[in-house]
C-alpha positions as CSV (number, residue, x, y, z in Angstrom):
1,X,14.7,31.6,-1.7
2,X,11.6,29.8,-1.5
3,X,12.5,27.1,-3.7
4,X,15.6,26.7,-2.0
5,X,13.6,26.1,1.9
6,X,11.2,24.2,-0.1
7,X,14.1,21.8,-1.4
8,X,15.4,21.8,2.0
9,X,12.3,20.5,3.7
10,X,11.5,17.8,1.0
11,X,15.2,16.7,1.2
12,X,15.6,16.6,4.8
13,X,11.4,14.6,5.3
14,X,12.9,12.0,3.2
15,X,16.8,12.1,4.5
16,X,15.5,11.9,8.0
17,X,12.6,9.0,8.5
18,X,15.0,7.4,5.9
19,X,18.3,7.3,8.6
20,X,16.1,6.7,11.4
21,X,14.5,3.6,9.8
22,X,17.7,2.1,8.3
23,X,19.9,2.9,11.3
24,X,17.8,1.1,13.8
25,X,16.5,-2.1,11.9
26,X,20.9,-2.4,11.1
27,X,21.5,-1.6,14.8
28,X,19.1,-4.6,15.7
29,X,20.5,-6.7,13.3
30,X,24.1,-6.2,14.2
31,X,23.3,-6.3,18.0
32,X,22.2,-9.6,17.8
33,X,25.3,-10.8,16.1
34,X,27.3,-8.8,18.8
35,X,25.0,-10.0,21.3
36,X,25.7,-13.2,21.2
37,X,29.3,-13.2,19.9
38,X,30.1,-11.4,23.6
39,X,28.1,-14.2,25.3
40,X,30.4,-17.2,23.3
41,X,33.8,-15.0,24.5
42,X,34.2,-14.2,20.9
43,X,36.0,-10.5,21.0
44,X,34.5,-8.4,18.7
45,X,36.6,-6.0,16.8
46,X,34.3,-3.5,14.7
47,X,30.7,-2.7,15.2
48,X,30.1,-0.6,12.4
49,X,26.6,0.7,11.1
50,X,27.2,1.6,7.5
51,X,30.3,0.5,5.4
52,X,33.2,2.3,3.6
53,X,35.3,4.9,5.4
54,X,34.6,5.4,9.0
55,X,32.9,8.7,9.5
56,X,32.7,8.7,13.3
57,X,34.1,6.1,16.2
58,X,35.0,5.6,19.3
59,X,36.6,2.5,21.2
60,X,35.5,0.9,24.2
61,X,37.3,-2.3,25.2
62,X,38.0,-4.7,22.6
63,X,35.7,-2.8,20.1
64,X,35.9,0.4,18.2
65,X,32.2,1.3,17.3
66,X,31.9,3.1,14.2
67,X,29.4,5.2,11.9
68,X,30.2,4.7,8.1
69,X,29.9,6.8,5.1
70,X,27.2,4.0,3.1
71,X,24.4,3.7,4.7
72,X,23.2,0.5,3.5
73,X,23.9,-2.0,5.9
74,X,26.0,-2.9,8.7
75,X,28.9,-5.8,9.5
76,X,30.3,-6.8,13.0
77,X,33.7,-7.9,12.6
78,X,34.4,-11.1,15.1
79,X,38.5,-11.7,15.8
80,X,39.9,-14.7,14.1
81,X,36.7,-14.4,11.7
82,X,39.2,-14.4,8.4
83,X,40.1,-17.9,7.7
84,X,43.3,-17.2,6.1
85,X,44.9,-15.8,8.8
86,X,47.1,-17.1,11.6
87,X,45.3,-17.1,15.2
88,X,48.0,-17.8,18.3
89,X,47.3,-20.9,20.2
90,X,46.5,-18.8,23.1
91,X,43.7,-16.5,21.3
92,X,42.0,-19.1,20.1
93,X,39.2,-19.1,22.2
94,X,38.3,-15.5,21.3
95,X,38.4,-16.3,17.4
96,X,35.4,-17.1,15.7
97,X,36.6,-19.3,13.7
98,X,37.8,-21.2,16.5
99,X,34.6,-22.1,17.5
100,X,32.5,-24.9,17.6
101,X,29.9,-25.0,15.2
102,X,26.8,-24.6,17.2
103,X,28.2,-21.4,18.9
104,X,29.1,-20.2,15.0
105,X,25.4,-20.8,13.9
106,X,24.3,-19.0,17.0
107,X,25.9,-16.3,16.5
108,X,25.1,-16.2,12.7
109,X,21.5,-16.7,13.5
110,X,21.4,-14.2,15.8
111,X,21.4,-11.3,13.2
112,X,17.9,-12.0,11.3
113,X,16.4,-13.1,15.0
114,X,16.9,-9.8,16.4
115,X,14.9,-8.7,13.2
116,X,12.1,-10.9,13.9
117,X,11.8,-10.8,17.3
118,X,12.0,-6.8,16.9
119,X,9.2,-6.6,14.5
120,X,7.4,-8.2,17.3
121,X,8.4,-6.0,19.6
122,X,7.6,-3.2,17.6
123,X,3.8,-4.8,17.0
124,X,3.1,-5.2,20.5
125,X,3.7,-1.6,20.8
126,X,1.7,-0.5,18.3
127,X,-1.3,-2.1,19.6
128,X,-0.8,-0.3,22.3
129,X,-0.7,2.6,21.1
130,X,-3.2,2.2,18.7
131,X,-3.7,1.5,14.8
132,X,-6.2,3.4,12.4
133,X,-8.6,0.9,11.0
134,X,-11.3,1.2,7.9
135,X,-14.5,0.5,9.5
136,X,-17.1,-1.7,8.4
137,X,-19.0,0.7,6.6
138,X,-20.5,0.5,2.7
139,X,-19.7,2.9,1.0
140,X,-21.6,3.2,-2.5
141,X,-23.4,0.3,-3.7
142,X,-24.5,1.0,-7.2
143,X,-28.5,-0.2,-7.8
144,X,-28.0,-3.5,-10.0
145,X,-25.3,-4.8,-8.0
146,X,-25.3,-8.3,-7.1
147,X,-25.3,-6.2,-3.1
148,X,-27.6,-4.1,-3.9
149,X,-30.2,-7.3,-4.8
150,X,-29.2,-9.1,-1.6
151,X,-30.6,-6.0,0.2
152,X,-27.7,-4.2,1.2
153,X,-27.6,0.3,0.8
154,X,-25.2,2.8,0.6
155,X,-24.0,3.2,4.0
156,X,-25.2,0.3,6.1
157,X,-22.9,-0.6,9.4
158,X,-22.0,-3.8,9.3
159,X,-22.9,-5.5,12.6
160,X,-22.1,-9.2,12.5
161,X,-21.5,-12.3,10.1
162,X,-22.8,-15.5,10.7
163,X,-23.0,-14.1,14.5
164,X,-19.7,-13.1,14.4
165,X,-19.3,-9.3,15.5
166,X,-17.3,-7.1,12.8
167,X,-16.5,-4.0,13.3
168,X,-13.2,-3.7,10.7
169,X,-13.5,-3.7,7.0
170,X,-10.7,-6.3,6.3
171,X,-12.2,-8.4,8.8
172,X,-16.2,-8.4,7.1
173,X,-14.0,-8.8,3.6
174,X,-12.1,-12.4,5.3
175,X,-16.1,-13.4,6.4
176,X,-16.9,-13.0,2.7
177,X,-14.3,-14.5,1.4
178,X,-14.9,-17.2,3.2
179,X,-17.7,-18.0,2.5
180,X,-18.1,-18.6,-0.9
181,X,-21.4,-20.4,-2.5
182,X,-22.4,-20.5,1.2
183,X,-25.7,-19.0,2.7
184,X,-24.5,-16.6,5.8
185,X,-26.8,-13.8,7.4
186,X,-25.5,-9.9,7.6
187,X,-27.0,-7.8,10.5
188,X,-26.8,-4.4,9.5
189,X,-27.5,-1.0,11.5
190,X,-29.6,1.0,8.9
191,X,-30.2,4.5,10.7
192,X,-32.5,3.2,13.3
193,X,-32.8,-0.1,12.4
194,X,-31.1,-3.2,12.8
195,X,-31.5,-5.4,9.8
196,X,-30.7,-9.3,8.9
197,X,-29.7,-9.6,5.0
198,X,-29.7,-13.0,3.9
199,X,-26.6,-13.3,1.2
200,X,-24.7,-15.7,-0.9
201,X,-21.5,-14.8,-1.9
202,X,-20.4,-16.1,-5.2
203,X,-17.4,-18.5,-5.8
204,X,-15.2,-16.5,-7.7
205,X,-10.9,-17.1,-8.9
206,X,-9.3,-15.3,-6.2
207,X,-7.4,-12.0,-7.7
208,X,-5.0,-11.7,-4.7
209,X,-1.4,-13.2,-5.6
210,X,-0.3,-13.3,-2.6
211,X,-2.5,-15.9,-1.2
212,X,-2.7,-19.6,-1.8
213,X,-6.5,-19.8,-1.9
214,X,-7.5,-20.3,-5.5
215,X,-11.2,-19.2,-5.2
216,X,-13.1,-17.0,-2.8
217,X,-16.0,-15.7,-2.0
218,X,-17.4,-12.4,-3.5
219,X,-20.3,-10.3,-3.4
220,X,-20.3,-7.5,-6.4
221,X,-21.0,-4.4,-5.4
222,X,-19.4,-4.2,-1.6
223,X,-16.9,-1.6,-0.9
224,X,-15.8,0.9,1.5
225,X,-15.3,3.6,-1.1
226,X,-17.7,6.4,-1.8
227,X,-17.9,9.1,-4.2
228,X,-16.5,12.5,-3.1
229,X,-18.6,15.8,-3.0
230,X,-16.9,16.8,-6.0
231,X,-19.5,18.1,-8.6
232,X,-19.5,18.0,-12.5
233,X,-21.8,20.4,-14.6
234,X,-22.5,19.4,-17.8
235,X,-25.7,22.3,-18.8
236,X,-23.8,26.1,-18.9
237,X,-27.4,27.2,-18.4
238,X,-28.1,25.6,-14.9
239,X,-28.6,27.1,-11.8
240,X,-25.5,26.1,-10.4
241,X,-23.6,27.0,-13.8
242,X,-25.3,30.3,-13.3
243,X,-24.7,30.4,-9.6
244,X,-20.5,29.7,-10.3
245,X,-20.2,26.1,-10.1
246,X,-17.5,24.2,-12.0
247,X,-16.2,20.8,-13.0
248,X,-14.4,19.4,-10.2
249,X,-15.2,22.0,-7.6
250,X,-15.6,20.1,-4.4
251,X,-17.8,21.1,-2.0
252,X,-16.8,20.9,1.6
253,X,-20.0,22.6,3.1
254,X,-23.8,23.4,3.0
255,X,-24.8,25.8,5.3
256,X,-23.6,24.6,8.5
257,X,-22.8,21.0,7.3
258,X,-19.5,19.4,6.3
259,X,-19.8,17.1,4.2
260,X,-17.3,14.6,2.0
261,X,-19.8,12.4,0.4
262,X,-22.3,12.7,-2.7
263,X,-24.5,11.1,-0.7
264,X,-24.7,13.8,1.9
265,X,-24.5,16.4,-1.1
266,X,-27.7,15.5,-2.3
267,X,-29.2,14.8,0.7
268,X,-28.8,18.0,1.9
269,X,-29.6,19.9,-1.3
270,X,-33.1,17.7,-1.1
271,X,-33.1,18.6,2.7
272,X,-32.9,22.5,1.7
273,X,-36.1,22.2,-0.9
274,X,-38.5,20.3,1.1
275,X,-37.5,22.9,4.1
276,X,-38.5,25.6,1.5
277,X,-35.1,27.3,1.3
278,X,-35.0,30.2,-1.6
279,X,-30.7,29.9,-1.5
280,X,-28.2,27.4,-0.1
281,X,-24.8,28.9,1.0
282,X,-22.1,26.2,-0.3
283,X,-17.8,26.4,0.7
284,X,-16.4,24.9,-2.2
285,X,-12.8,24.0,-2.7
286,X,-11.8,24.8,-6.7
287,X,-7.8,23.1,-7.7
288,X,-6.4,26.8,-8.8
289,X,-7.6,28.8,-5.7
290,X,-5.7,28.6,-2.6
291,X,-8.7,29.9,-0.6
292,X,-12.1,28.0,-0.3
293,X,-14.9,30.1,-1.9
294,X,-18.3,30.9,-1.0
295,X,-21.0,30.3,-3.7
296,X,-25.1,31.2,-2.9
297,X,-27.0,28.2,-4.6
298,X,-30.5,29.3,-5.9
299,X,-32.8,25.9,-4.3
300,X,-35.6,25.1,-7.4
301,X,-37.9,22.4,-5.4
302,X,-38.8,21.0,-8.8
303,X,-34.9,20.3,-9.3
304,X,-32.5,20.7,-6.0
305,X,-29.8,19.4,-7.1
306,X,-29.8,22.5,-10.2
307,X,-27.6,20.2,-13.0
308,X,-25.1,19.1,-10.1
309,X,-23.9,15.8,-11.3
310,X,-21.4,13.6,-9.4
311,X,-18.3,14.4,-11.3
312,X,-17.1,10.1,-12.3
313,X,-18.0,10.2,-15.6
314,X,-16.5,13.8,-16.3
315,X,-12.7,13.7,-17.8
316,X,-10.4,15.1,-15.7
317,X,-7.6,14.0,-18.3
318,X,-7.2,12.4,-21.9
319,X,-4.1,10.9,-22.7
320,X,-1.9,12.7,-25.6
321,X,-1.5,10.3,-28.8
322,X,-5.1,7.8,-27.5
323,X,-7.7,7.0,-29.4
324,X,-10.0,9.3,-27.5
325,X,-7.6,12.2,-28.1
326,X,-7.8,11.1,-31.8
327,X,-11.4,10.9,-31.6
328,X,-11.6,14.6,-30.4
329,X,-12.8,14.0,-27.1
330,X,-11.5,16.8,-24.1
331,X,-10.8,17.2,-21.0
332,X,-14.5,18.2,-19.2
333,X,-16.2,16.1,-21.5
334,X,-19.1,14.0,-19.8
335,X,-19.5,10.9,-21.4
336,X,-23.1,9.6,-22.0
337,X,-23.7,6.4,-23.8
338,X,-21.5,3.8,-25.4
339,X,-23.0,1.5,-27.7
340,X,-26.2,2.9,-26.7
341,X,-26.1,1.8,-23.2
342,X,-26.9,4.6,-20.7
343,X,-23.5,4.9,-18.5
344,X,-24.1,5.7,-14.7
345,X,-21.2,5.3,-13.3
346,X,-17.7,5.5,-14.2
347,X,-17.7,1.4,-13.7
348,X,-19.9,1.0,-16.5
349,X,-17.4,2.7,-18.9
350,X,-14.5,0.0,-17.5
351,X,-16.6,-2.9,-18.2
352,X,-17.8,-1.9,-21.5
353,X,-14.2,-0.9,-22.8
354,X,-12.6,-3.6,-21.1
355,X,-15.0,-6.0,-22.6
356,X,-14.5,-5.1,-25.7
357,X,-14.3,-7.0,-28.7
358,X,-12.1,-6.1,-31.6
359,X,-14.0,-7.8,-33.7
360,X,-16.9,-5.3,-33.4
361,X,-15.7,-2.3,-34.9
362,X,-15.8,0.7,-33.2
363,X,-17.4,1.9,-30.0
364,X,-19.9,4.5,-30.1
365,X,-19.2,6.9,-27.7
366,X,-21.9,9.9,-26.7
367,X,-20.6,13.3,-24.8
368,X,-22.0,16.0,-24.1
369,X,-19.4,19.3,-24.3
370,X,-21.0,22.5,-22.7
371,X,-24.8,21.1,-23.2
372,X,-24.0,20.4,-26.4
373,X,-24.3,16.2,-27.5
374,X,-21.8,14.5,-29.7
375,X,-21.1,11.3,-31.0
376,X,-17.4,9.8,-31.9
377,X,-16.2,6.4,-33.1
378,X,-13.5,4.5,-30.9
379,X,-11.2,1.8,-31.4
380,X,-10.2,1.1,-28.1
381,X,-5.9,0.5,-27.8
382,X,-4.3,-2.0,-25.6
383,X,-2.8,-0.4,-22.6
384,X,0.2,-2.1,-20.6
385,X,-0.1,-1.6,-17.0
386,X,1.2,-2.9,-13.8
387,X,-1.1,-3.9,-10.7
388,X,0.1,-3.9,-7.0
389,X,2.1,-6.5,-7.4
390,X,4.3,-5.0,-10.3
391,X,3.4,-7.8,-13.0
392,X,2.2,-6.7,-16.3
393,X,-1.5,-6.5,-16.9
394,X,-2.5,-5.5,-20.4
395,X,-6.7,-4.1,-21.0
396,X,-8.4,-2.2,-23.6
397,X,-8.4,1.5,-23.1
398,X,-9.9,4.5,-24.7
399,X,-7.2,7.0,-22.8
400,X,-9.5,9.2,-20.8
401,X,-8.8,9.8,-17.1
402,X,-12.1,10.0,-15.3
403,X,-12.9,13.1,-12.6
404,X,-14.1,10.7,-9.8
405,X,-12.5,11.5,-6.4
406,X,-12.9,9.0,-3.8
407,X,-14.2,10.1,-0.1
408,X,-11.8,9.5,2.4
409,X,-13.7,6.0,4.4
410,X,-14.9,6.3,7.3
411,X,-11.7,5.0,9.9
412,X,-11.6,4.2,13.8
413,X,-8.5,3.6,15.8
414,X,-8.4,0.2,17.5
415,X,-6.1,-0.2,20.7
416,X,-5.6,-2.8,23.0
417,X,-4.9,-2.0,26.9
418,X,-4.1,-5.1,28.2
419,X,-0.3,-6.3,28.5
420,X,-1.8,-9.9,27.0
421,X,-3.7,-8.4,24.8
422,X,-0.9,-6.3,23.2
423,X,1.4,-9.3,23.1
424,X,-1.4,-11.5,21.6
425,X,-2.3,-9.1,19.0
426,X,1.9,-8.3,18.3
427,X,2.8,-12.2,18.1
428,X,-0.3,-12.6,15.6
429,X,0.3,-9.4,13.2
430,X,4.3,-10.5,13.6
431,X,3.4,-14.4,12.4
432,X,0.5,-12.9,9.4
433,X,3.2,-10.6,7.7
434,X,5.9,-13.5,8.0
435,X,3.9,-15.8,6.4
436,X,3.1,-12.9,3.5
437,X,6.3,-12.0,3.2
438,X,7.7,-15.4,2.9
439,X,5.0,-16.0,0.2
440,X,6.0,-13.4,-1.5
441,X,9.3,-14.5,-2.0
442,X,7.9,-18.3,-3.1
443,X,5.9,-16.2,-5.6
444,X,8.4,-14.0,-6.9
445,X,10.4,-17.3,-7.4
446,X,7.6,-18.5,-9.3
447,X,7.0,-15.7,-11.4
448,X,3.8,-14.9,-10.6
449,X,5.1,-11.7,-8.4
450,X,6.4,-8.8,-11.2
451,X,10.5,-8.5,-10.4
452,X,9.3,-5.1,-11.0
453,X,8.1,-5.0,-7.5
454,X,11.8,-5.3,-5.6
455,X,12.8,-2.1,-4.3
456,X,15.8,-0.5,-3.0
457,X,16.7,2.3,-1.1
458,X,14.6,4.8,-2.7
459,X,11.5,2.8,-2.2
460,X,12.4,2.3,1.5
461,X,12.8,5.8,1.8
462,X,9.4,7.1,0.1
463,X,7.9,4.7,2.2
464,X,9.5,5.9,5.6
465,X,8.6,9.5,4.5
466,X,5.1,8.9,3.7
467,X,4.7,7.0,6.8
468,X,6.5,9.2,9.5
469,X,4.3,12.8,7.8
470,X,1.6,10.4,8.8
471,X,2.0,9.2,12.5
472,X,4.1,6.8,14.6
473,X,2.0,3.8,14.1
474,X,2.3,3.5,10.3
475,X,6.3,4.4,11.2
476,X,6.4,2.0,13.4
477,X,4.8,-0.6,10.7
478,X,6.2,-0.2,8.2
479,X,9.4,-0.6,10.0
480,X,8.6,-3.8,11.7
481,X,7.5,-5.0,8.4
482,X,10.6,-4.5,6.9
483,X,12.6,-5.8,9.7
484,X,10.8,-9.1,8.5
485,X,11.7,-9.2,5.0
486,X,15.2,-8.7,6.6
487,X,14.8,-11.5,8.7
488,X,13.6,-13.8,5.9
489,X,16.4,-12.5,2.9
490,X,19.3,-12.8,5.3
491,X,18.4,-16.4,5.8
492,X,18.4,-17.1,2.2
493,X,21.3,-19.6,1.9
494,X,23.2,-16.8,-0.5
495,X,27.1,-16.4,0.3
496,X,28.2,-13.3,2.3
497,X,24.5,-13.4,3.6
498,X,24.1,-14.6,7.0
499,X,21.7,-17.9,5.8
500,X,25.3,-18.4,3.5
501,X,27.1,-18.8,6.3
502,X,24.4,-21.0,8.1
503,X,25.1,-22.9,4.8
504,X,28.6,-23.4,5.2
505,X,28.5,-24.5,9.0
506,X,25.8,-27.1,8.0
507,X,28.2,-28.9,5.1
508,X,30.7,-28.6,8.0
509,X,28.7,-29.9,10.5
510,X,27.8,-33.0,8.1
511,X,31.1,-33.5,6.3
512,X,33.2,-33.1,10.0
513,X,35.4,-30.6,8.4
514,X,35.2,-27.1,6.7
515,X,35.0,-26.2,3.1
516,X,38.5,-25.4,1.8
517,X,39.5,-22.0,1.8
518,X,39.4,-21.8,-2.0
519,X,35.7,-23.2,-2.1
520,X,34.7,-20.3,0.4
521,X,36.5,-17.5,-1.4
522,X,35.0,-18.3,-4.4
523,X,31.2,-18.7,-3.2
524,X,31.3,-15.7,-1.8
525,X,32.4,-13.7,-5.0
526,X,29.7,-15.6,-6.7
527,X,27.2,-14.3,-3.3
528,X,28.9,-10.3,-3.5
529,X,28.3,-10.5,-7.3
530,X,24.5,-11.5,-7.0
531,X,24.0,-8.9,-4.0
532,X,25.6,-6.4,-6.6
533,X,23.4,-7.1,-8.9
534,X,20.1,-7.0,-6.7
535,X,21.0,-4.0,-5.4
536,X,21.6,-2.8,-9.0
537,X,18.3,-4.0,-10.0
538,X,16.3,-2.6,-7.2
539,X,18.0,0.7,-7.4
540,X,16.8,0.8,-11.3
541,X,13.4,-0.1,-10.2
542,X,13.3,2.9,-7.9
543,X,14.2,5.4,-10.5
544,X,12.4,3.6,-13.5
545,X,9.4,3.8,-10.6
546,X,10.4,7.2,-9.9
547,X,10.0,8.4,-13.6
548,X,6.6,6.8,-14.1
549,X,5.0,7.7,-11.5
């Protein structure tokens, strides 16, 4: 029975956002063809949302408005619309066909319009309401980082750039970016102080596809993320092996204090010596135990932290059939050296994988299991992958998953409460994502977008579900931004989509005189056959995604 409700509620959190979202960026789309159809006298037969067999409808005037059993899409079928057929002399002026062109294109255009102009719509109320934004806050910034030399620390509140105030992470990331090879002072807040951090971001090749800039500016080391509380323990004979302490426990509280960060772990832990504490009372969360447990922590001033590691360079995984797994390396496993270089961090072991050279032999890898140290040979494997944008990115790869768990950043939400503000802020966020999205398309055209990227139905729907189980604003988001990509693919100049028709008019327009019917019938098989097969493709994305994921 419980798998049963449990099938139910997944099936009906992804049913549900799905309908919604689909059902009002098609009513939008349709309206504006209707919309304007009504204004040009043009009597409008069916207003359907869906196609197929009618599921529900009802007639009002000239038009029967309709709910259809396939979801995907919508039509709005004008009178006299059908080229073949006869219109009488006096019903002329409600056919579409019957037209004059400019009225045609109107009412063609009005379709991905209504899109745009509804993702604006649907901005301008979201800045209203308010958006959750990543603040300007480092996270960890390792010791040997270019950042770390420039002066910046683990958790420094970025202030302003170049006297610009910053108070969002994507908008500290744009100043940087910016700013390549230039000089540029950082005011920081550092606890109590307020501190200037002369820095020079280097010119680096820009990894972002999706923009047209070729280099920007970079300083190693800056990020947003920090490591989790999560804990690895590498001696069996520590105190907090001794105490009850695991792998991958993560500890949510000391004493009185809630904490998410290793920073604040060991702070506290530090904290609790120098107070002179004889126990620490920790509320840790462990993967197989629904219920948080409660663990007394003997404090040794001599060592606070009692072999608590941070857990990044623990294995959480290895991969079945990789050369680790060959090697004899497990899951637990705390990796040590490679090559004889100290590791630190769980970036040190990407760079020296990654950078490996096959004509070096093997890498030396150094473990310790359970206290004990061991050494195995490595020949790292290449490893097929795909990044955000779905093309193929191929690295070296031992096949170990590391234990690091990232703290959630630290967010604010950002509102506006001004009616010019709001519309400011909408037309802005709606003009950024259609220039993205358009560039998208150019570089999916090109080839330097992965086709693995399109998605179909399934993809809209994770996406609607994820978004509506977390709040109205990332609803509302991600609907608007795909209420732009509507805009944008029904313009493409692709029979039996509207920017087909738009086609058609303008060769009309130009020549004097419409295509012949023939011509028309068979551009828009050739236009149905490659929507078939793009819907095809995407829905094999989805399920190919599906699988792998």
């Amino acid at each position: 029975m419980d798998t049963i409700v449990s099938l139910f509620h997944q099936t009906t959190s992804f049913i549900i956002p799905f309908i919604v979202l689909l059902g009002v960026l098609i009513f939008v789309h349709e309206l504006g063809h209707f919309s304007v159809a009504k204004f040009f006298g043009v009597r409008v037969e069916v207003f359907s949302l869906g196609f197929g067999r009618k599921i529900l409808q009802k007639k009002y005037g000239d038009t029967v408005y309709c709910v259809s059993m396939i979801p995907f899409g919508g039509y709005v079928k004008m009178f006299g619309d059908d080229p073949s057929s006869e219109v009488p002399e006096d019903q002329k002026k409600y056919s579409f066909n019957h037209q004059p062109v400019l009225p045609r294109v109107g009412i063609v255009l009005a379709g991905p319009l209504m899109n745009a102009f509804f993702a604006f719509v649907l901005f301008v109320v979201i800045s209203g309401v308010g958006e959750e934004f990543i603040s300007a806050k480092l996270g960890d910034v390792p010791e040997g980082s270019s950042a770390y030399s420039m002066g910046f620390r683990t958790g420094d509140n970025i202030i302003s750039v170049g006297g610009l105030q910053v108070d969002k992470w994507d908008t500290f990331k744009k100043s940087i970016e910016g700013n390549g090879g230039k000089s540029i002072d950082v005011q920081v807040q550092r606890e109590k102080d307020k501190i200037t951090i002369h820095a020079t971001p280097a010119t680096v090749a820009n990894k972002n596809i999706l923009s047209n800039e070729l280099q920007v500016g970079d300083i190693e080391g800056l990020s947003y993320l920090s490591r989790s509380s999560a804990v690895g323990i590498a001696d069996p004979t520590s105190v907090a092996s001794r105490a009850g302490l695991r792998t991958g426990d993560l500890i949510r509280k000391i004493g009185n204090n809630e904490i998410t960060k290793w920073t604040e772990l060991v702070y506290f832990l530090i904290e609790s010596a120098n107070l002179g504490a004889n126990t620490v009372n920790l509320q840790v969360d462990r993967a197989e135990n629904q219920k948080p447990l409660l663990i007394s922590l003997p404090v040794v001033k001599s060592n606070p932290l009692g072999g608590i590691e941070s857990s990044d360079l623990f294995l959480s995984d290895v991969k079945q059939k990789s050369p680790a797994k060959a090697a004899g390396i497990e899951s637990g496993d705390r990796l040590l050296r490679i090559n004889k270089k100290v590791l630190k961090r769980w970036e040190d072991v990407i760079k020296l994988v990654q950078g490996y050279d096959s004509k070096q032999g093997p890498l030396e890898v150094e473990f310790n299991r359970q206290g004990k140290i061991h050494v195995a040979n490595i020949t790292p494997e290449i490893l097929s992958q795909t990044d955000g944008a779905g093309a193929e990115v191929k690295n070296y790869a031992l096949g170990v998953v590391t234990g690091l768990i990232f703290a959630p950043p630290e967010t604010f939400v950002g509102r506006e409460y001004s009616i010019t503000s709001m519309v400011t802020r909408g037309l802005n966020e709606a003009v950024h994502w259609t220039k993205l999205t358009a560039l998208s398309f150019v570089k999916l055209a090109q080839r330097k977008v992965s086709a693995k990227s399109i998605g179909g139905p399934l993809m809209i729907g994770k996406l609607a579900s994820d978004t509506w189980r977390v709040g109205i604003s990332p609803f509302l988001k991600i609907m608007a931004i795909i209420s732009i990509n509507l805009f944008l693919l029904n313009l493409l100049p692709v029979p039996m989509l509207d920017g087909g028709h738009l086609l058609f008019f303008s060769i009309e327009f130009v020549k004097g005189s419409p295509l012949s019917f023939r011509k028309m019938e068979v551009l828009q098989q050739v236009g149905m056959f490659l929507l078939f097969a793009l819907m095809v493709f995407s829905m094999f994305n989805d399920i190919l995604r599906f699988f792998t994921s």
